[in-house]
N, C-alpha and C positions, 0 to 999 in steps of 0.2 A: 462451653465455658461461660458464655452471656448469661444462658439460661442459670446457672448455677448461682450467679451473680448479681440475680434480679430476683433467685428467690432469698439470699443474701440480707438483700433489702428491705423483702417486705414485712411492712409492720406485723406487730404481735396480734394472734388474733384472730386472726386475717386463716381461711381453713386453706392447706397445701394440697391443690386438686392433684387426681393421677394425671397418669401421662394421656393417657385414652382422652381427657377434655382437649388436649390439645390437640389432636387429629388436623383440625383444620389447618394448622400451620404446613404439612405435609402435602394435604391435598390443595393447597394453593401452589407450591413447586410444581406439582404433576398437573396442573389443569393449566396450565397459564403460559405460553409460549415467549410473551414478551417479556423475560426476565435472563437478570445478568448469566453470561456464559460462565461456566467452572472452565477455569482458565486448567490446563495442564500441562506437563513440561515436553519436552524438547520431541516432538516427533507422535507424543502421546504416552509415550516411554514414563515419565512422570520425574525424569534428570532433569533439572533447572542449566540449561544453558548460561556459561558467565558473558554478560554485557561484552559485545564487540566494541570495541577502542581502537583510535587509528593506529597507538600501540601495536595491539593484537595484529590488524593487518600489513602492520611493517610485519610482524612477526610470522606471518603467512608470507610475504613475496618472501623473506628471507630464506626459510625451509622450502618454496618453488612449492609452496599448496595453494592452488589453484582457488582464488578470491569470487563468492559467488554474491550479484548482486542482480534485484528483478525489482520492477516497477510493484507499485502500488497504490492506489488511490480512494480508498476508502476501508473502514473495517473489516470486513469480513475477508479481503485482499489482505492486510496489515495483518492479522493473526494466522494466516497459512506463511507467511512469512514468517512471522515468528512462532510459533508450531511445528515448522520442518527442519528448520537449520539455514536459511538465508543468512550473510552477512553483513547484506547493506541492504536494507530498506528507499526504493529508490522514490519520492513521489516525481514523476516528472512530468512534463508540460504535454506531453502526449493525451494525457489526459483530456486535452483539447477536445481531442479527438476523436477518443478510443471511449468514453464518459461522458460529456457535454455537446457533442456534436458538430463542433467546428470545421472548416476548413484546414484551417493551419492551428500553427503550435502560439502564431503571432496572436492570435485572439484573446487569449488568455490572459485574463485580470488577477492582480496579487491578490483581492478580496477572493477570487474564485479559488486561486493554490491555496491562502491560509484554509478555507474552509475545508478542503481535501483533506490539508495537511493537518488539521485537527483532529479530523475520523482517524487517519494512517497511524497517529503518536499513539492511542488512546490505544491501538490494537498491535501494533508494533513496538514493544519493551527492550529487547536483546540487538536486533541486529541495529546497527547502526543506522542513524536516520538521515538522511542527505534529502534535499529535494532541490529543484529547478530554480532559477529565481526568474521569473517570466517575461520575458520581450519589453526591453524598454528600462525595466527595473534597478538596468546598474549603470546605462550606458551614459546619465549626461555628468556623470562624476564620480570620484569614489565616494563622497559624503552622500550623496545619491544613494547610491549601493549599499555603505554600512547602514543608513536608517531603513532599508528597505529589507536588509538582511536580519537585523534587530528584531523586526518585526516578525519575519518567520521566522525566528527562535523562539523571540518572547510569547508571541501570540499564536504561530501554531505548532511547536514543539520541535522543532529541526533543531539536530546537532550538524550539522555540515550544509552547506550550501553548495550548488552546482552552475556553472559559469560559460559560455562557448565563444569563444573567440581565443584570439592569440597576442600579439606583441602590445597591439593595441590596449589589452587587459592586464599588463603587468603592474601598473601601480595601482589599480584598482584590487589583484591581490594581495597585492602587499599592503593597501591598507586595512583591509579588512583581516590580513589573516595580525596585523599588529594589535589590533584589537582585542582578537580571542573570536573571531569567527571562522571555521574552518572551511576549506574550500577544496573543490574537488573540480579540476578544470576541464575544458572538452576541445578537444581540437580535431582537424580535418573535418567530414562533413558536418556542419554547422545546421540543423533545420530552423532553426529559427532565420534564418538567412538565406532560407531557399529560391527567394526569390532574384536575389542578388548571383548565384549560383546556378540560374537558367534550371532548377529543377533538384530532385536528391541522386545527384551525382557520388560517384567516387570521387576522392579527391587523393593529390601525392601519385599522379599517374606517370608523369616523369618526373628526372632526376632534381629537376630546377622546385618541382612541384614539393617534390618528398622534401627536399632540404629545407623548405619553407616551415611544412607539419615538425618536423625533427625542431629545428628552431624555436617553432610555436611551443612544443611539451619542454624543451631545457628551460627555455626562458617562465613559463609557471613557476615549473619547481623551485625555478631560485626564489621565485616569487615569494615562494612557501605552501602551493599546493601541494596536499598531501595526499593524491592523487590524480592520476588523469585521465578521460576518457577518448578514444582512439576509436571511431566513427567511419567507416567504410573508406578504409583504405587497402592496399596491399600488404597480405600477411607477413609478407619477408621485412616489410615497414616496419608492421605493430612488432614484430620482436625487434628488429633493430635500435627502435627507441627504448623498447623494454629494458634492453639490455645497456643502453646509453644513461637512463635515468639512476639518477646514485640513491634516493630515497620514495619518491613516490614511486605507486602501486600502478600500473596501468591495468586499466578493464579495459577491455573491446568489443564493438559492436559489430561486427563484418569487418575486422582485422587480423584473423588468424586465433589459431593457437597457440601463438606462442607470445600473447601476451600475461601479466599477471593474475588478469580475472577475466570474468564471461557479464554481459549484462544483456537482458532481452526483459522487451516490453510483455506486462504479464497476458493482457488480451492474443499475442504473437504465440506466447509458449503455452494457452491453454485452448486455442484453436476457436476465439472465440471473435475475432476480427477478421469483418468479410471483404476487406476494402484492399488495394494494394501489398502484397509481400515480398518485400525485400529478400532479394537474392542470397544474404544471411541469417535469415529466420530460419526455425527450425521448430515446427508443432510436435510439442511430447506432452498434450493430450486433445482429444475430441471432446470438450467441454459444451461445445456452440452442438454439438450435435445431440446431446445428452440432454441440452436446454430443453429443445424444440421435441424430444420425444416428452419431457416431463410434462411442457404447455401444452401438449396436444390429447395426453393422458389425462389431465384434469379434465377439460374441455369437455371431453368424451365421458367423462364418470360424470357429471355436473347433468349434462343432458339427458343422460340415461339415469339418470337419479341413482347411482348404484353409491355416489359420493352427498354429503357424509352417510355411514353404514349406525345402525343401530351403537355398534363399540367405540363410533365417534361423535355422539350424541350426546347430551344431558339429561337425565332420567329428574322426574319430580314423585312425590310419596304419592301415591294412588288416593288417598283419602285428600291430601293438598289439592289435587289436580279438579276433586269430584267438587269441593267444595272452592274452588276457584270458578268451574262451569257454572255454577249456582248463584257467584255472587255477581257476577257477568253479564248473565242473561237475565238477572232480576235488576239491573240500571238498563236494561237494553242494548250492551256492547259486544254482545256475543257476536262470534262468528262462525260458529259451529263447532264440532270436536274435529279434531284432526283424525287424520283416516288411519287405519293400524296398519 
């Protein structure tokens, strides 16, 4: 259609070459790696998935279909997200950890999320985009919180915001979700407050304990979170609140089955974090293994020169090449012919 449009265009006069002159436009797509992905639709299938809306996900706890949300922190993460059928795009502060190398989740600078969160939007379209808001970010007021939230909206593409604490954090939801910021809350274990917590515990282990978490997810929702996340507790817990909550969605993280959704860290579920595993993980794939045969495959073709092969090479015209040797060695820059 462009092409059509541009010869449209041009002045009178002017000769209309074949197509054959343009060749090179073709063989710059095939020789050139770093250029834009041809995006496709849902799975590769080539069906265009419609945008998840927290709509949609009331519309999921409602029918009991099972709410799937998985981290992600960078592009090529954010379009297997939205290429398989995820519904929530999660960026979270894990990322610390799992990508930047941290200690803790506390380390983690807003400058560092937005930048994440920038690669994640650009490559994640459909499923809904939530991310972390980082240690520190919300805690010395709600006016604190909403400019701080504004900011991962505005500047690095988040529809929903993520929040961990309980009673403490009620007005701080309610101003931001009065605003037009949506928020998705976290109760029971808390990492960002691990260290207040002697470590990452379960938490809601007795009844005094549980009534406190149950407490913490009503009092959000009235808030107006429009969902909750339910953080290594006891599974009979994560459905009892499930079941308690009149409108948000609950995900769980080592909560059972029986809450609304499922969320795991994407390094967790592609077997590519070698560092502590939570008793609720579950690896469904050997990725980190797949790596280190590919690194170690290059390495070995690269040494043995068997890497790149004549079919991954650049070919020049025999007469070009004879008359480049000529013009080379006649200013004295040669350095010999390459060996066949």
């Amino acid at each position: 259609m462009l092409r059509s449009l541009k010869r449209a265009q041009r002045p009178m006069g002017l000769p209309d070459f074949p197509p054959s002159h343009y060749a090179f436009r073709t063989c710059a797509r095939r020789w050139f790696s770093a250029r834009p992905e041809e995006r496709q639709g849902n799975a590769g299938t080539g069906a265009p998935r419609k945008k998840v809306t927290i709509q949609h996900l009331h519309s999921l706890r409602a029918s009991r279909t099972p709410i799937t949300m998985l981290t992600a922190y960078d592009y090529p993460t954010a379009r297997a997200c939205e290429a398989h059928g995820v519904d929530i795009t999660l960026v979270g502060d894990s990322l610390a950890q799992v990508c930047l190398g941290y200690d803790s989740t506390t380390r983690l600078t807003l400058d560092e999320m937005l930048h994440h969160l920038r690669a994640v939007a650009r490559g994640s379209r459909t499923p809904l985009l939530v991310a972390d808001m980082p240690f520190g970010t919300y805690y010395a007021g709600a006016e604190d919180a909403v400019r701080n939230a504004v900011r991962m909206m505005r500047e690095g593409g988040a529809e929903g915001v993520k929040l961990e604490g309980g009673l403490e954090l009620v007005d701080t939801v309610r101003r931001l979700t009065s605003v037009g910021i949506p928020v998705m809350a976290h109760v029971g274990l808390l990492p960002q407050r691990h260290v207040m917590l002697s470590g990452y515990r379960m938490q809601g282990r007795d009844a005094d304990a549980a009534l406190g978490v149950l407490r913490n997810a009503l009092a959000l929702e009235e808030a107006g979170a429009f969902a909750v996340v339910l953080e290594a507790i006891p599974h009979a817990l994560g459905t009892y609140i499930s079941q308690s909550l009149k409108h948000a969605a609950t995900i769980g993280i080592g909560a059972g089955a029986g809450t609304d959704g499922q969320v795991l860290v994407w390094d967790d579920v592609m077997g590519t974090w070698h560092g502590h595993q939570a008793k609720f993980v579950r690896r469904f794939a050997d990725v980190g293994a797949e790596v280190g045969k590919g690194v170690r495959g290059y390495i070995d073709a690269v040494r043995e020169r068997s890497f790149p092969a004549a079919a991954e090479s650049y070919e020049m015209p025999k007469a070009q090449w004879e008359r480049f040797v000529q013009m080379a060695e006649s200013e004295g820059l040669g350095g010999g012919s390459p060996t066949e």
